[in-house]
Backbone as numpy.savetxt, mean C-alpha at the origin, in Angstrom:
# Nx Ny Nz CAx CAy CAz Cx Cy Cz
9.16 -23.76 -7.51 9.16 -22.30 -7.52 9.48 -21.78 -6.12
10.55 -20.94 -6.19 11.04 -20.62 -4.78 9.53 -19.39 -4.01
9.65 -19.28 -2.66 8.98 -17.84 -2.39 9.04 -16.86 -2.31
8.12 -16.17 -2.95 8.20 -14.76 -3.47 8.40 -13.92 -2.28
9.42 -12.93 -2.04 9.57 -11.86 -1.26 8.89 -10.48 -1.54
8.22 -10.60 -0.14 6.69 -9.09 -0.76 7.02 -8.18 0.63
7.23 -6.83 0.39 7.20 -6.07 1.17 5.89 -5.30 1.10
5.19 -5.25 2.19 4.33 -4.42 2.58 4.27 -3.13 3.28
4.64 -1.97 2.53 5.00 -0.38 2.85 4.21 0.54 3.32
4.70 0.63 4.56 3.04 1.91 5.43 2.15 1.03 5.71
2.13 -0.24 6.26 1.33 -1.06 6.69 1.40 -1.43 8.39
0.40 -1.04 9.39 0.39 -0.93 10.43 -0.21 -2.13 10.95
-1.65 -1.99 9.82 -2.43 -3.72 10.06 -2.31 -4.97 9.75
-1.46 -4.77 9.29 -0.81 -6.42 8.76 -1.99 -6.92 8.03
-2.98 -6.79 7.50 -3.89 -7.30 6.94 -3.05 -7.86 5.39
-2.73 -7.38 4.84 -2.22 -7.76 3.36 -1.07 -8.54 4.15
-0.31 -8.20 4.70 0.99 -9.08 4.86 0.58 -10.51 4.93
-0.66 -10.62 6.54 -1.08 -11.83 6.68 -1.53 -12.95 5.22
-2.51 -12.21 4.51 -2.90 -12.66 3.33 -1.43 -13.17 2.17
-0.62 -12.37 2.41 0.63 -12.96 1.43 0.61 -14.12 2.22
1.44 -13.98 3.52 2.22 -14.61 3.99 1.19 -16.34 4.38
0.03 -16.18 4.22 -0.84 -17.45 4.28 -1.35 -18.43 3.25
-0.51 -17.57 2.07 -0.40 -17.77 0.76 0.67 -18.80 0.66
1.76 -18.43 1.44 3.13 -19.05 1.08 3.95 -18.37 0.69
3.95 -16.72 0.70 4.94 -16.02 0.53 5.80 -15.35 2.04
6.98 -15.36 1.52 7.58 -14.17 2.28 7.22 -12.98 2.70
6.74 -12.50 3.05 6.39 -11.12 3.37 6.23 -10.58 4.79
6.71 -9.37 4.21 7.02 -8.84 5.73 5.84 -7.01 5.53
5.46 -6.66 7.36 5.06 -5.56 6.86 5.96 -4.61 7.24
5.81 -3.22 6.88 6.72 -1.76 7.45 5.96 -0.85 7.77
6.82 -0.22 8.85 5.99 1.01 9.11 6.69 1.64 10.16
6.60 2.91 10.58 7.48 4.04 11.22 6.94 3.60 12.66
5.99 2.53 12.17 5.29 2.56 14.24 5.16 1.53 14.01
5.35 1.38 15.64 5.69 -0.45 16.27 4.33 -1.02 16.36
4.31 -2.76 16.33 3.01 -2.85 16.78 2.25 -2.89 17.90
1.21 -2.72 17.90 0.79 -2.66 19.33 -0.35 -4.22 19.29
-0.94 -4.58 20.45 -1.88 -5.38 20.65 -1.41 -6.91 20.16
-2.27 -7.66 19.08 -2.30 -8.69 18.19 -1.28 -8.92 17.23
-0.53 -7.66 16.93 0.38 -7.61 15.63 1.36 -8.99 15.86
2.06 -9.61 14.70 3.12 -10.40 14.61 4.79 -9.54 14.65
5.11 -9.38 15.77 6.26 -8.94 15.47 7.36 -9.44 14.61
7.32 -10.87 14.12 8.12 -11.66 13.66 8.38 -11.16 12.14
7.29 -10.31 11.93 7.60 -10.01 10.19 7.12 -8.85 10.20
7.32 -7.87 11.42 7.13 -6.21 10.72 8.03 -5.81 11.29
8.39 -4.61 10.25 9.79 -3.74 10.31 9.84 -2.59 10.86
10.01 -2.11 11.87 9.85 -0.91 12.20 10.60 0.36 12.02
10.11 1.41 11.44 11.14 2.63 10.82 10.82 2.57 9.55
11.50 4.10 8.99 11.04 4.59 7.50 11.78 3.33 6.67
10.37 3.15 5.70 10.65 2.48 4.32 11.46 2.50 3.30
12.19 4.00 3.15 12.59 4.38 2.19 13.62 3.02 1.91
14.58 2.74 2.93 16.02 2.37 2.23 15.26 1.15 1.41
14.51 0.59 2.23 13.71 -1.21 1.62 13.14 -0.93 0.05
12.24 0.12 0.22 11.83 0.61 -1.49 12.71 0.97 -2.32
13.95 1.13 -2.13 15.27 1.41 -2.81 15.92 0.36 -2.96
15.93 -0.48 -2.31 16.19 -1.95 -2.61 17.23 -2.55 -1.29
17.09 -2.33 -0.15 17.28 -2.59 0.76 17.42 -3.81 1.09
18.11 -4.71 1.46 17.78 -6.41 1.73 18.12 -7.06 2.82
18.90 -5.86 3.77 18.88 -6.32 4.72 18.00 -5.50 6.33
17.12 -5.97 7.33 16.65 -5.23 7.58 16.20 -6.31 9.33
15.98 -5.42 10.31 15.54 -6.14 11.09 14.30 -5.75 11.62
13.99 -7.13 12.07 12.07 -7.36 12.49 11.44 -6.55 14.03
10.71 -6.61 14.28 10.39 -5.81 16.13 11.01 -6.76 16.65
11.24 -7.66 16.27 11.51 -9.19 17.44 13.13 -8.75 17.79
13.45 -8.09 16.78 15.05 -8.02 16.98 15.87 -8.48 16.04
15.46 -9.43 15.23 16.05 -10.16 14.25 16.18 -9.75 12.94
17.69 -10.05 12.81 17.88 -9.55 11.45 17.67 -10.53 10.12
17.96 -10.09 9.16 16.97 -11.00 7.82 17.36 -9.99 6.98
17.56 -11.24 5.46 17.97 -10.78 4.92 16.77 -11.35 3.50
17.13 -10.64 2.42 16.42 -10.81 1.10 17.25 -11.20 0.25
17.38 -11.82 -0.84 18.20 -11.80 -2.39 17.47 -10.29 -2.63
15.96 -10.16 -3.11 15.76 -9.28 -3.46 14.28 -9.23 -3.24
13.60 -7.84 -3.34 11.66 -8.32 -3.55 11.38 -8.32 -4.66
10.25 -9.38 -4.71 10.13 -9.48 -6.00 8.71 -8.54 -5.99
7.70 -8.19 -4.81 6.57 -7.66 -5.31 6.83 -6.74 -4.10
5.96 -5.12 -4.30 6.29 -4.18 -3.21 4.97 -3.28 -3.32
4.03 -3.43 -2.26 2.92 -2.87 -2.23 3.02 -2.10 -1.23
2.66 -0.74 -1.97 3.06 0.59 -0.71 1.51 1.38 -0.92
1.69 2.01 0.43 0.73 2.66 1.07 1.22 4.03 1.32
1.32 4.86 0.49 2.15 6.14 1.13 1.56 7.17 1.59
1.43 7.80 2.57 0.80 8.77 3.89 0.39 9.67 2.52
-1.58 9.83 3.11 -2.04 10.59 2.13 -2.60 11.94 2.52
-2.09 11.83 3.40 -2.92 13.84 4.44 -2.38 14.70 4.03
-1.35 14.62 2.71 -0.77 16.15 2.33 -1.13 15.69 0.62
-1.62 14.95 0.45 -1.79 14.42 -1.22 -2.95 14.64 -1.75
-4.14 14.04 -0.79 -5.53 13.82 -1.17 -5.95 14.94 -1.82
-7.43 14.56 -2.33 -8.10 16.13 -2.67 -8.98 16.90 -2.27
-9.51 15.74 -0.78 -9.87 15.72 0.57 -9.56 17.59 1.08
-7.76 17.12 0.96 -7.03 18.32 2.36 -6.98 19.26 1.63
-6.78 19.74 -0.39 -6.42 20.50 -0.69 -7.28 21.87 -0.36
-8.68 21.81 0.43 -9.14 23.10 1.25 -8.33 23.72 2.44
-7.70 22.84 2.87 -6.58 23.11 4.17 -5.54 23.67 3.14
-5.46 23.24 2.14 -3.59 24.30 1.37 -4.08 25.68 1.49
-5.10 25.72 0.92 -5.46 27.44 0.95 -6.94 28.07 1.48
-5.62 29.21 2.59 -6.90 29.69 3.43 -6.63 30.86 3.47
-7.73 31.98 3.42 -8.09 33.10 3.25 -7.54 33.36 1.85
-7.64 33.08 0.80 -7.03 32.83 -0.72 -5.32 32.94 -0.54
-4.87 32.51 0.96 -3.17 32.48 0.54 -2.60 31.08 0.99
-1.55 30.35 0.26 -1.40 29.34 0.28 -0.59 29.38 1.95
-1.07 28.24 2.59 -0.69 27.71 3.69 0.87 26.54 3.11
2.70 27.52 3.61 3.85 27.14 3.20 4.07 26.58 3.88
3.63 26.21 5.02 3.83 24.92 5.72 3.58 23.60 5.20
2.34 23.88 4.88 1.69 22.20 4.42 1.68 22.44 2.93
2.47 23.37 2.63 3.13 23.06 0.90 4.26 22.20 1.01
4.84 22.50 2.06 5.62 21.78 1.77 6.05 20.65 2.45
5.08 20.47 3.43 4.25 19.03 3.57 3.97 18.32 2.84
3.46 18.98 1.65 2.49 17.98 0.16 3.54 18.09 -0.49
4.94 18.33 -0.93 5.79 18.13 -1.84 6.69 17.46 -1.28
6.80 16.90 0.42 7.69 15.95 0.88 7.29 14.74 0.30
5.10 14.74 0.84 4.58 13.35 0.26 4.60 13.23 -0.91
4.83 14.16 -1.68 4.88 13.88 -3.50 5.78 12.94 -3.64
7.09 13.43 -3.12 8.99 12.78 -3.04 8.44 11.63 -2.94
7.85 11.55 -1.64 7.85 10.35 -0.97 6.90 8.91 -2.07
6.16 9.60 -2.60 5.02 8.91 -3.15 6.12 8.06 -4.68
6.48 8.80 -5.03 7.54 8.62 -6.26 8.50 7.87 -6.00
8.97 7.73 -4.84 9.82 6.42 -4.20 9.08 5.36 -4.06
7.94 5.45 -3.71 7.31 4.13 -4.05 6.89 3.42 -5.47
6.30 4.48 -6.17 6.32 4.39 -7.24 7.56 3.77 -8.02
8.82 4.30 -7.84 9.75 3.79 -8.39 10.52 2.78 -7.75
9.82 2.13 -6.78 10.34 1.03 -5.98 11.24 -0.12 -6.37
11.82 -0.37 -5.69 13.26 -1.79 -6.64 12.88 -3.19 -6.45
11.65 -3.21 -7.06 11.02 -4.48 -7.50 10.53 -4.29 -8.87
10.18 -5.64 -9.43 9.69 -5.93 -10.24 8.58 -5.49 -10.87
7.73 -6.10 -9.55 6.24 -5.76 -9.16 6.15 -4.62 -8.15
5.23 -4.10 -8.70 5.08 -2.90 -7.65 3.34 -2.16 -7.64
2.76 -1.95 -6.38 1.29 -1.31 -6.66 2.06 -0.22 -5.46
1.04 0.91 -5.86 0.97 1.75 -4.75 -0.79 2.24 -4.82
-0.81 2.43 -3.56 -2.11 2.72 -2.94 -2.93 3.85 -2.95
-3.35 5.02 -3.40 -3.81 6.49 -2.47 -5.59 7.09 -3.42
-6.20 7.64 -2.23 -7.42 8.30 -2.59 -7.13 9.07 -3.90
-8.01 9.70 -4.36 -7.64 10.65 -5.10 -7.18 11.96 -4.67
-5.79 11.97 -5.66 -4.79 12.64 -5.36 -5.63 14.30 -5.75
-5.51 15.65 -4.64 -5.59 16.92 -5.50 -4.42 17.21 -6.82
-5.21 18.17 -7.44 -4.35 17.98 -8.80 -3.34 19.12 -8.38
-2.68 19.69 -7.42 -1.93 20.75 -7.48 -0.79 19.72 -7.01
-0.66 18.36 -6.53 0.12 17.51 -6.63 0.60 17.01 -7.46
0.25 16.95 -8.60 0.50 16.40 -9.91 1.35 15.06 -10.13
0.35 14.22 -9.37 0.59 12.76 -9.47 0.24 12.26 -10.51
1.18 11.06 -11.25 0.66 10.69 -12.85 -0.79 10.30 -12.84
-1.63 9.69 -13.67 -2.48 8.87 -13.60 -2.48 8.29 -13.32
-3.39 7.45 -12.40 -3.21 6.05 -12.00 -4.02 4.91 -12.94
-3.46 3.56 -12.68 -4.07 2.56 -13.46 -5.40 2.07 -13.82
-5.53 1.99 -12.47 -7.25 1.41 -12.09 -7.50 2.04 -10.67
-8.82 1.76 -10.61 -9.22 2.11 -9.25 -10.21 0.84 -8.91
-10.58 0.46 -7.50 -11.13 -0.55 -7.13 -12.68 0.11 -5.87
-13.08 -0.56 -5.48 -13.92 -0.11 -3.83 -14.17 -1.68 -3.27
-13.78 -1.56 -2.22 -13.64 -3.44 -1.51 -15.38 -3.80 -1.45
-16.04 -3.29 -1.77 -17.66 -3.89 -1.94 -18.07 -4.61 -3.47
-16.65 -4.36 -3.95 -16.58 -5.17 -5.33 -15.92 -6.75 -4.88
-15.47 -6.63 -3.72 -15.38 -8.29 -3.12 -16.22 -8.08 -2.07
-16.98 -8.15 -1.79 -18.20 -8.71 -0.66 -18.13 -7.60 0.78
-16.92 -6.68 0.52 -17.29 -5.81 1.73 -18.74 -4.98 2.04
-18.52 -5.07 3.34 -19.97 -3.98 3.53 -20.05 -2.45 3.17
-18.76 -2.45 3.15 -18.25 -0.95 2.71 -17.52 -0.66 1.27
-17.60 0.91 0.75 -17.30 1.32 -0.16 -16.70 2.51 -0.05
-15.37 2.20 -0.80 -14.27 3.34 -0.86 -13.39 3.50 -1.92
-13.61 4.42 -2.70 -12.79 3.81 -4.11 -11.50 4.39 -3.56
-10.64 3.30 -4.48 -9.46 3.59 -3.99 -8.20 3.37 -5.35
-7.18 4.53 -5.59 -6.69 4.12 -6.96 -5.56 3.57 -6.60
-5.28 2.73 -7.72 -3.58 1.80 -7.77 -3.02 2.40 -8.68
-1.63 2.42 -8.71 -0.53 3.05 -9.83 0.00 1.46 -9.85
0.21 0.58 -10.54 0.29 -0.54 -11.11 2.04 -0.44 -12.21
2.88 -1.37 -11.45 4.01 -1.73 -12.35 4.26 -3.25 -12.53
4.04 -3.83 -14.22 3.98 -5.09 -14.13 3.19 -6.15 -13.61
2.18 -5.62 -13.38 1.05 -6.27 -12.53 -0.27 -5.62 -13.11
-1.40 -6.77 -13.24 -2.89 -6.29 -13.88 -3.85 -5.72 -12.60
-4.35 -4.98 -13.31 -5.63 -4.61 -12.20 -6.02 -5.68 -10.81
-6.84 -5.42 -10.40 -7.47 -6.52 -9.60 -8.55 -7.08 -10.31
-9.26 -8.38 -10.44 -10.34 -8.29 -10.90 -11.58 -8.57 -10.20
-12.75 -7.74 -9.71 -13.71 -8.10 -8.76 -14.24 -9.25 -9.03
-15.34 -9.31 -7.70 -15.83 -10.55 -7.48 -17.01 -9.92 -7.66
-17.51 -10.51 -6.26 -19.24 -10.13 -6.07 -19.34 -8.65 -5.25
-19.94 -7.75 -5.80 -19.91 -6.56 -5.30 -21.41 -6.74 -4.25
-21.33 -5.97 -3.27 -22.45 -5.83 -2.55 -22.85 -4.55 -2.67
-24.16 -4.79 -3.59 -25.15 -3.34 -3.43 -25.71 -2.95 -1.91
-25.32 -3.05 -1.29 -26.01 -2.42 0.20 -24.70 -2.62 1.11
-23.87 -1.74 0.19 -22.62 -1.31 0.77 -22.67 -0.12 1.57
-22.05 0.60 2.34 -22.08 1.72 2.61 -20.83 2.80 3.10
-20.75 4.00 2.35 -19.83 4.64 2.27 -18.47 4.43 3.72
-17.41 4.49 3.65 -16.95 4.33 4.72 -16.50 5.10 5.01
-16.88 6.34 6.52 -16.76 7.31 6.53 -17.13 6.68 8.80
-15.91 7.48 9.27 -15.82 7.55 10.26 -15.37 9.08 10.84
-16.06 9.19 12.15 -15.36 10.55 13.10 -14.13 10.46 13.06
-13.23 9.42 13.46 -11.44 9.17 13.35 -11.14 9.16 12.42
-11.41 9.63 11.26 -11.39 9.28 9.90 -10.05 8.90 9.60
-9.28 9.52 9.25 -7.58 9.23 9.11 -6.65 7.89 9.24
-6.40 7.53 10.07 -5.47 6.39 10.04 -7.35 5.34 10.21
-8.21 5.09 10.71 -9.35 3.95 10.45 -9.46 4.16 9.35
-9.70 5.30 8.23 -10.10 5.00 7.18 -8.85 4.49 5.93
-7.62 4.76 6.47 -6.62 4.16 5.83 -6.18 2.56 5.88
-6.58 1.93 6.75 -6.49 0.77 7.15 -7.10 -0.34 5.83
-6.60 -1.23 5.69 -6.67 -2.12 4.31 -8.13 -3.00 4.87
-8.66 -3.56 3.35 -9.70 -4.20 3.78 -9.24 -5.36 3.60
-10.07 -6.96 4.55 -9.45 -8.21 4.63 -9.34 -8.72 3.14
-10.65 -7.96 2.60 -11.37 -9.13 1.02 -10.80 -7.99 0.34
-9.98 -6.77 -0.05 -9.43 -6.57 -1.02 -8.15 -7.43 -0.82
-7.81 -7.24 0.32 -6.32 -8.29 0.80 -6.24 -9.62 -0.06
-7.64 -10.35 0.21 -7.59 -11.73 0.12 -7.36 -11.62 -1.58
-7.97 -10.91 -2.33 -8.47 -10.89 -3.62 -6.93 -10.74 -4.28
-6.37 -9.34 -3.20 -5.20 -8.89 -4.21 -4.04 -10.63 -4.30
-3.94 -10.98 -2.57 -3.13 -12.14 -2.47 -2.86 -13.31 -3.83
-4.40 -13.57 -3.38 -4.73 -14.46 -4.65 -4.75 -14.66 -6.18
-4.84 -13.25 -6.62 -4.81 -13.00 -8.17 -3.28 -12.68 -8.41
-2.64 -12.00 -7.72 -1.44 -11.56 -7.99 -0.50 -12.62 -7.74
-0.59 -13.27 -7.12 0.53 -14.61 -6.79 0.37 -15.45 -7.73
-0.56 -15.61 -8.04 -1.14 -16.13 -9.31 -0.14 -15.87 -10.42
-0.56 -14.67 -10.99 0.13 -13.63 -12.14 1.93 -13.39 -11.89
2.40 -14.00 -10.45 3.58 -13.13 -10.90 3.91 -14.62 -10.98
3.22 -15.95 -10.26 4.26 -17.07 -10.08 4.96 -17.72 -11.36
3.37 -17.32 -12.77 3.02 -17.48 -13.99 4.18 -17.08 -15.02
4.30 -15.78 -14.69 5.49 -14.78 -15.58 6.70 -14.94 -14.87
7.07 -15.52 -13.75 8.32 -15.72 -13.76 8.66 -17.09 -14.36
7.72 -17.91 -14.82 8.22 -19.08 -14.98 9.09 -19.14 -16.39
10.65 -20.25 -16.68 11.04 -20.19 -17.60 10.12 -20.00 -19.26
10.26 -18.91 -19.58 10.06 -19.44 -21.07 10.43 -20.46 -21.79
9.29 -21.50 -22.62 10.31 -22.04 -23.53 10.22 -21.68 -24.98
């Protein structure tokens, strides 16, 4: 079985990438910002996602190097949720009149969200809190909180799921606790290791399974 090519979309921490890529997959992460500190430059992409979620295959790394794909076969996106959530929808409207700036802020991230959604893979998850409903994002599949694999923390979080099953938990820890920081924003967007490990594992699983010849 050849290796699976996994793009990781809006990913700054490499946390899921690492987990593919220690798996034995291909995978690379993306994101509009370079890495800083610890990151692997060798497999993150720097600059907007779009063309790669469209089916992009050729693309180069921070290192400089270019690389190419046949195609991805799995595409897990993270798409910027500060104009989506239902968090910000008190920021759309203030003094009862809608704020047209960050309308149309929240209908770029809608676009944007729907490109992932309709991503040119096979497999495809996308990531986001709960969406306000003046966004009118479909339903999503399932929802998870990483204290359903052994985190200390709890954050539910929903998947929009193409061709791919839920996650299925492990051991949840009751003396979890909400995850809620002063920086809230990009720390609280950041992936957890043990949803990482969980998603790695079950899903490589599931896709290595269904691609195999029928007989």
């Amino acid at each position: 079985m050849r290796r699976l090519n996994v793009l990781i979309a809006c990913e700054i921490s490499q946390v899921e990438m690492k987990a593919f890529r220690d798996r034995g997959c291909n995978a690379f992460s993306c994101d509009i910002q370079l890495l800083q500190g610890k990151g692997d430059i060798r497999y993150h992409i720097p600059g907007d996602a779009t063309n790669l979620l469209m089916g992009g295959r050729y693309f180069y790394t921070q290192d400089a190097q270019l690389h190419h794909v046949p195609r991805w076969d799995l595409i897990i996106a993270h798409p910027p949720c500060t104009y989506l959530c239902k968090v910000s929808s008190v920021q759309l409207v203030k003094h009862g009149q809608i704020d047209k700036d960050r309308l149309e802020q929240m209908h770029k991230a809608r676009d944007f969200f729907f490109v992932c959604l309709n991503a040119a893979a096979r497999y495809v998850a996308v990531e986001n809190p709960q969406p306000m409903a003046r966004a009118e994002l479909p339903k999503p599949t399932t929802y998870l909180c990483p204290s359903w694999f052994g985190s200390k923390y709890t954050k539910k979080t929903l998947y929009w799921l193409k061709n791919l099953p839920p996650i299925m938990a492990k051991i949840d820890n009751p003396d979890a606790k909400e995850f809620v920081r002063a920086s809230r924003g990009k720390y609280r967007s950041r992936s957890f290791p043990e949803v990482a490990e969980a998603m790695a594992e079950q899903w490589i699983e599931y896709i290595t399974e269904d691609l195999k010849p029928k007989k």
